[in-house]
N, C-alpha and C positions, 0 to 999 in steps of 0.2 A: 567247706565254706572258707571263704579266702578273708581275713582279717587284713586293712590297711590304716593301720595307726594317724592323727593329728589330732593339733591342738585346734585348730580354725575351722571354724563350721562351712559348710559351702553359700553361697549366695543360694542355687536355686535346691533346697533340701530335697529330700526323697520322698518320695508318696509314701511311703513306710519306712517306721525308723523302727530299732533295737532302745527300750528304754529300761535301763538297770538303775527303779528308784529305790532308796533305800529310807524308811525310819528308826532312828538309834542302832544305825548300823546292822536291821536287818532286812532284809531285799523282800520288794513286794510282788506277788504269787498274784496272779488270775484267780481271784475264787471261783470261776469255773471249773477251772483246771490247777487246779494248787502244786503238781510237779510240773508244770509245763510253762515255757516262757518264750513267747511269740514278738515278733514285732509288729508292733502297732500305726493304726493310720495316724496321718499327721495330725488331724483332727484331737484325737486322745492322750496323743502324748502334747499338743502345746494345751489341752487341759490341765496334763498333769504340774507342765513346765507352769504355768500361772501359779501353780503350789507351790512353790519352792523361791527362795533365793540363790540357793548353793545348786548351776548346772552348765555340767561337763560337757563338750564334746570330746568323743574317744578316737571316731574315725570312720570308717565303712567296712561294714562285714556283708557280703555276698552283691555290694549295691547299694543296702539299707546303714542309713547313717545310722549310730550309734549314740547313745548320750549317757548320763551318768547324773542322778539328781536324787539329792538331799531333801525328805518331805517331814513338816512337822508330823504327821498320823496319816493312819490309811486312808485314801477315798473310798467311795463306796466300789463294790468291785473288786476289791486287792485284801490283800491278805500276808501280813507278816512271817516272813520266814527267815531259820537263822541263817547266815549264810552257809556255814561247813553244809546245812544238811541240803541245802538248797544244790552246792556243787557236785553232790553225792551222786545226782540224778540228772544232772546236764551230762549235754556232749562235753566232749575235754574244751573245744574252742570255746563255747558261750560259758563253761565255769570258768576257763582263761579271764574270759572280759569281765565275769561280774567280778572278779578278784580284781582285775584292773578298775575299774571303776569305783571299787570300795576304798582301796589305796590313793585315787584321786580324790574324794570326798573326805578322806582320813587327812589329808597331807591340805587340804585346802582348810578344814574346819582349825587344824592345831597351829595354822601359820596365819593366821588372822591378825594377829601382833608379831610385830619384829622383835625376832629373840635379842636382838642387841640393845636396842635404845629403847622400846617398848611399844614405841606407836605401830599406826595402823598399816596393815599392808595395801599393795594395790594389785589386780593381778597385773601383767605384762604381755603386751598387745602382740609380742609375736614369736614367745614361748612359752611353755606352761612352767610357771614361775608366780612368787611374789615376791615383790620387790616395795622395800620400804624409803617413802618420799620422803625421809628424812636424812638416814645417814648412806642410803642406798645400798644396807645389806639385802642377797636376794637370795630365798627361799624355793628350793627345787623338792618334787615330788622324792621324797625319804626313803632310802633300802635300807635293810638292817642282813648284811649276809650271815646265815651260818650252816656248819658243816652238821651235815649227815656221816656216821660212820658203821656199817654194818659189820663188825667183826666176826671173822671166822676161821676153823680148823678143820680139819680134813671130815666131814660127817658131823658137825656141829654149828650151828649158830648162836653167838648171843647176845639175844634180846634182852631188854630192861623196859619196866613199867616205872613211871612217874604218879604220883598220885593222885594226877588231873584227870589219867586215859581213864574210859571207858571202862569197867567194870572184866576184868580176863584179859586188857589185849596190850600188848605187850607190841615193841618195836625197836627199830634200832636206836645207837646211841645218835646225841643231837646237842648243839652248844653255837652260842654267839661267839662269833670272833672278835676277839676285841683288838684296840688299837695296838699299833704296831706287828702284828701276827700277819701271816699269808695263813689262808685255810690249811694247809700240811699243818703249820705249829699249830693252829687250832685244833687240830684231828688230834692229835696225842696228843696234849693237852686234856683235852675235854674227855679221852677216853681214856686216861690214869686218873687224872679225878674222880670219874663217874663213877667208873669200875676199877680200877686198882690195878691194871692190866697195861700191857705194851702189846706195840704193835709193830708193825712192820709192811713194805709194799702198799703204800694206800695206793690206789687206784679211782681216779673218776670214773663214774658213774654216768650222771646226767646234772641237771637243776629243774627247779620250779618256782615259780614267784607262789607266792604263800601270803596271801594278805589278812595276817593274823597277830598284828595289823597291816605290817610292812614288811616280810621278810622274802630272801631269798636264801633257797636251801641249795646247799650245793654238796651230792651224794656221792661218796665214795664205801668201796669194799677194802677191808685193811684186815691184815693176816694176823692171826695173836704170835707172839713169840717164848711172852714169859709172864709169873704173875698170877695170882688164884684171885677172884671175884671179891672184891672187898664194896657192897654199895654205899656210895656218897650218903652219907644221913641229911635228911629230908629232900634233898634231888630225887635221889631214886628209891622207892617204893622195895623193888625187887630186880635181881638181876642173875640168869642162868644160862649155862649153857643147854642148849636142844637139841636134840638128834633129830637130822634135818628129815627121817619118817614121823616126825610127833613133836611141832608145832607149838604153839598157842596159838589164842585168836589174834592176829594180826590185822592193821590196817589196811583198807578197803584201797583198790588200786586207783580211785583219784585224787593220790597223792603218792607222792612220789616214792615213801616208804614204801607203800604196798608195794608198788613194781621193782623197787629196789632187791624185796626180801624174795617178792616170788622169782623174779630172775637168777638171782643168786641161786636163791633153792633149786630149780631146773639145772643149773648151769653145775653143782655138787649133786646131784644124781645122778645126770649125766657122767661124770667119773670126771669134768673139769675143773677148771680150779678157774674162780672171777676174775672177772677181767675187763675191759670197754665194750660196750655196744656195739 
């Protein structure tokens, strides 16, 4: 299915659209079909649109416009879901959009007031923006980027747990870039701090928009050089090296970890050493 991004809704809409509405930020399921999310006749979704104040146009996926809308509670029919686990069980393109969609509702709810003078926003008729009628600061949909870094040595990887994951599952290292950094200083940076380690050869990987709220991950493989495992106190939980036959549980591949870690792992079995896709 072929996604085409805008901000501008069409004059004549679709006989069926894609509607990714969301309550307190979490996405509403068919209680029908509680993993399954369809799009709907026009008829249901300018239902649901009558609920709402806060709603998006995303764009057209296969034909079917897309939308994006902010509901105070479920209608009857729908059914609250968080979103990570909601993307767990989509195809990669439609958890694409509901992460897009959630980062439009996130970035419109927080820019309601101009962060400068304080008054009110307005949106703007022919980008997706807010813009304030007063001093005319204007408010774009918000990235927050940060670097993935999956360190490793010849038959080893290591992973680190934070104290939020999952009960066992462990993953690579991970860190906001902050100002004035390019993602390289970020990567050694965030992977001496973390772990207490140096690196060497980072290598891109891939990215992924990550709307948790607003981020973009951008994954690289980086060689250790020197340095024995020291964890950051309170950042990191635990951090070890793994012999790449015996694992821990690792995150699930619709995210970019997962494919980061299992790739890598293929690619040191194989007798290679990481490298770009």
């Amino acid at each position: 299915m072929h996604f085409i991004p805008s901000h501008t809704s069409p004059a004549q809409p679709s006989a069926r659209a894609w509607c990714f509405a969301f309550v307190q930020r979490e996405l509403l399921m068919p209680e029908a079909s509680p993993q399954a999310l369809g799009a709907v006749d026009t008829a249901e979704l300018q239902r649901l649109v009558t609920l709402t104040s806060s709603c998006h146009y995303l764009g057209t996926l296969a034909g079917h416009d897309c939308w994006a809308a902010e509901l105070p509670e479920a209608p009857p029919g729908w059914l609250r879901t968080p979103l990570r686990a909601a993307m767990m069980v989509f195809d990669p393109t439609i958890a694409a959009l509901a992460g897009r969609a959630a980062q439009v509702l996130e970035w419109d709810r927080s820019h309601r007031y101009c962060g400068v003078c304080g008054n009110a926003t307005a949106h703007h008729a022919g980008e997706r923006s807010r813009v304030c009628p007063t001093c005319g600061h204007t408010a774009y949909p918000r990235l927050s980027p940060a670097m993935m870094a999956l360190v490793w040595r010849p038959g080893e990887l290591l992973l680190a747990r934070s104290p939020h994951y999952a009960p066992g599952m462990y993953s690579a290292l991970a860190g906001f870039v902050e100002a004035g950094e390019s993602i390289e200083d970020c990567l050694h940076r965030e992977v001496a701090e973390e772990v207490g380690v140096t690196v060497a050869a980072p290598i891109y990987y891939g990215s992924q928009s990550w709307p948790f709220p607003h981020s973009l991950m951008v994954a690289y493989t980086a060689r250790w050089t020197s340095g024995e495992i020291v964890p950051q106190p309170v950042e990191i939980e635990d951090a070890r090296w793994f012999p790449i036959d015996d694992l821990p549980k690792i995150p699930p591949r619709f995210s970019i970890a997962g494919h980061l870690i299992r790739d890598t792992l293929d690619m040191l079995k194989a007798g290679g050493e990481p490298g770009a896709r």
